[in-house]
Phi, psi and omega in degrees: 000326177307295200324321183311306205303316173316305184289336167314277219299354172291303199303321175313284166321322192271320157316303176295299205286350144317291153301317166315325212266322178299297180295352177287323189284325161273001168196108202262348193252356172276344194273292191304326175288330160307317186302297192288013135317260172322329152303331183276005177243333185270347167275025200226349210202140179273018186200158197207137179216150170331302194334295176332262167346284180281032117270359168246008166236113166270355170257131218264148194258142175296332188255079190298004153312320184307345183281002181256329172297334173286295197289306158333302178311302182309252145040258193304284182319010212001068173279323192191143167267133159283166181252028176083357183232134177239154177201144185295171180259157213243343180274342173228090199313332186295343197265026166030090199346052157321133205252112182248170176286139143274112179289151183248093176316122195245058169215340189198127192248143158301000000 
């Protein structure tokens, strides 16, 4: 059963960084102004959720995929952890209330 689970997430893994790699040749400046986004929010505050994020970032990726290699990015660097908890997101109606994580700030604690 790992072996699935391995190979999900290599595919997974492999998808984001297509879309990253797309959206670089095209806004070559989002994935990192997304990133230091999300850092300034997980130092300013102890949970982070999208919402958070897309009301202090406003440039929208040709590629909504690309937004997972960024969250990802937070992730790996330890900016922030999930906390186990999800809630949809409530600032961007296409996302048709999708349920995202609410991150836990390793930059900053309650």
């Amino acid at each position: 059963m790992s072996d699935l689970f391995t190979w999900a997430r290599g595919r997974r893994d492999a998808g984001m960084g297509l879309a990253a790699d797309a959206e670089d040749r095209e806004q070559p400046d989002f994935a990192e102004a997304a990133f230091r986004t999300i850092v300034r929010i997980a130092a300013s505050q102890s949970e982070v959720h999208v919402d958070d994020v897309l009301a202090r970032f406003t440039l929208k990726p040709h590629h909504p995929n690309a937004w997972g290699a960024v969250w990802m990015r937070a992730i790996r660097e330890r900016v922030i952890e999930h906390s186990g908890r999800i809630r949809p997101c409530r600032t961007d109606a296409k996302k048709n209330a999708h349920q995202y994580p609410i991150y836990r700030s390793l930059l900053r604690r309650a």
